[in-house]
TORDREN-254982 format. One line per field, with one value per residue: residue in one letter; x, y, z of N, C-alpha, C, O in turn; residue number from 1. Coordinates in steps of 0.02 Angstrom, whole numbers. Atoms other than C-alpha are relative to their C-alpha. Layout:
<lumbas>
residu	c(a;...)
n_c1	c(X;...)
n_c2	c(Y;...)
n_c3	c(Z;...)
ca_c1	c(X;...)
ca_c2	c(Y;...)
ca_c3	c(Z;...)
c_c1	c(X;...)
c_c2	c(Y;...)
c_c3	c(Z;...)
o_c1	c(X;...)
o_c2	c(Y;...)
o_c3	c(Z;...)
num	c(NUM;...)
</lumbas>
This chain:
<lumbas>
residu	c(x;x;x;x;x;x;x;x;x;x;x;x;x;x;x;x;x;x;x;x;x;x;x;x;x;x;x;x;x;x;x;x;x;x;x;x;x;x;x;x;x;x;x;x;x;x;x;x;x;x;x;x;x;x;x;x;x;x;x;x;x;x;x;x;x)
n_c1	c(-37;13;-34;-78;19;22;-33;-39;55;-13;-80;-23;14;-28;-52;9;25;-55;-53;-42;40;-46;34;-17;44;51;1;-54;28;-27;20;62;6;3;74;15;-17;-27;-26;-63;-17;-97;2;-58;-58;5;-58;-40;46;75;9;-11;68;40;-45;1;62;17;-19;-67;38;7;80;6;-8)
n_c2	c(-48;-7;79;3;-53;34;43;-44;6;59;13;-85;35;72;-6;-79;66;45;-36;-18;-38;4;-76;5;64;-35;40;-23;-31;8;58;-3;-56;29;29;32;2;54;-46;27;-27;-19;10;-34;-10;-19;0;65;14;19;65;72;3;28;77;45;-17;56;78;32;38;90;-31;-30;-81)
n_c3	c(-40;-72;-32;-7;-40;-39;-29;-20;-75;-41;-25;-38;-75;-28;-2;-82;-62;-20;-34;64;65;51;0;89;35;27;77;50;58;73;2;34;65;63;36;-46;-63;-43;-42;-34;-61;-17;-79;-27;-33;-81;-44;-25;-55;26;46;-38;-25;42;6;-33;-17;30;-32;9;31;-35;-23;-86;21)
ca_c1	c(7027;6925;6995;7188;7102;7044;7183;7323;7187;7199;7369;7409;7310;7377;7542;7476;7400;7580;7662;7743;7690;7766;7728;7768;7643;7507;7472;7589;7501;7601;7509;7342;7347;7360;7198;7211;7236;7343;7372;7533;7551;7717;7776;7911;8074;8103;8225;8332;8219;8052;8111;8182;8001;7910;8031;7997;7816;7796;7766;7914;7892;7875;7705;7775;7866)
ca_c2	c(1994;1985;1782;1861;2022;1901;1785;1927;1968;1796;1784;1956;1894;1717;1808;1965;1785;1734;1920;1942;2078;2089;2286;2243;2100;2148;2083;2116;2236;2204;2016;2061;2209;2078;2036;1890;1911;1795;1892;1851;1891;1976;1926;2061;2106;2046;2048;1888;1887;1891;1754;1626;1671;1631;1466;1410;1462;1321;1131;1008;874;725;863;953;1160)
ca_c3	c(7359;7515;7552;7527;7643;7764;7760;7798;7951;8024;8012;8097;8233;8262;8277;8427;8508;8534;8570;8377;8253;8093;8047;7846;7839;7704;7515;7392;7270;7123;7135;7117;7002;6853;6737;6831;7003;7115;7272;7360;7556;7586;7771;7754;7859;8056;8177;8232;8385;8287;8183;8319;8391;8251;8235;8409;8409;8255;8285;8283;8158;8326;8375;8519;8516)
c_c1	c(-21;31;55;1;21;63;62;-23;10;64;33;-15;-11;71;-6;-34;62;69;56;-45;68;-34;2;-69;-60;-3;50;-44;-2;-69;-77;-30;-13;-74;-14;36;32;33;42;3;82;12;29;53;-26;69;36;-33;-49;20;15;-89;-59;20;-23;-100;-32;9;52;-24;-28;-75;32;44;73)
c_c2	c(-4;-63;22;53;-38;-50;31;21;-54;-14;61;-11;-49;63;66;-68;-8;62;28;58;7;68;8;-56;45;-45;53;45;-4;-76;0;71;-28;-5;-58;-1;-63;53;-48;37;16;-8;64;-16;-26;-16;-74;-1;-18;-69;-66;13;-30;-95;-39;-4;-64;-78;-26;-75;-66;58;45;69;-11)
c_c3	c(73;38;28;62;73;42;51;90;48;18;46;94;30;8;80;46;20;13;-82;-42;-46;-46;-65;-32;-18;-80;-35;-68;-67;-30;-2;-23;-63;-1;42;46;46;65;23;75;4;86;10;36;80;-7;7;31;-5;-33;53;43;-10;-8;59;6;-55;23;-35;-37;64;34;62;-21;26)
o_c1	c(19;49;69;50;70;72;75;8;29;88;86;14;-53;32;34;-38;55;128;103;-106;128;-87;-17;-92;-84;30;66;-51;-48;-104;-106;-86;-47;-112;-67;94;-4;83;34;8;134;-27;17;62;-79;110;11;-74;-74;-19;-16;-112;-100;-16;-37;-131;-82;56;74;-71;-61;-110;-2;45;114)
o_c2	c(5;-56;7;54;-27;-64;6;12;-40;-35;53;-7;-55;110;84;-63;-24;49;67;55;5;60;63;-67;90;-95;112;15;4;-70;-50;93;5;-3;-57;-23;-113;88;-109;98;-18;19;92;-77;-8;-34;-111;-35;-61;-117;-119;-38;-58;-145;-98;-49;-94;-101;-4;-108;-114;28;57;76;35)
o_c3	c(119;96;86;99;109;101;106;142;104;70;75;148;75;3;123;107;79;25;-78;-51;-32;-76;-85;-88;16;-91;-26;-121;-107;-81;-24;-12;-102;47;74;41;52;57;18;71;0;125;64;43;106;-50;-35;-1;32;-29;48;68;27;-9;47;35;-35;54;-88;-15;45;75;111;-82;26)
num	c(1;2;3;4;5;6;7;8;9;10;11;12;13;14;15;16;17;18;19;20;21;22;23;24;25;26;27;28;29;30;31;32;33;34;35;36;37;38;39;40;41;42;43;44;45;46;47;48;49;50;51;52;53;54;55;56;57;58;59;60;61;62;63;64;65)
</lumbas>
């Protein structure tokens, strides 16, 4: 639980480095409630704006944005 804690953490803040928050992002509860646990990150809901943000903010397969 603390890795999927941790990972949710890192990703929250790679995304306020670059001006995006995503106010839904968190673990999915349902996903590690089971006997055995597999946590799942939920990104949640954005806007059209957050998402071409997120889109240009990723690399392009020739390395460049």
């Amino acid at each position: 639980m603390k890795e999927a804690d941790e990972a949710v953490l890192e990703l929250r803040t790679a995304f306020a480095r670059i001006g995006i928050a995503l106010p839904s992002l968190r673990l999915d509860p349902i996903s590690y409630a089971r006997d055995k646990p597999c946590p799942l990150v939920e990104l949640g809901r954005c806007t059209v704006e957050t998402a071409q943000r997120i889109a240009a903010a990723l690399p392009r397969p020739d390395g460049g944005r």
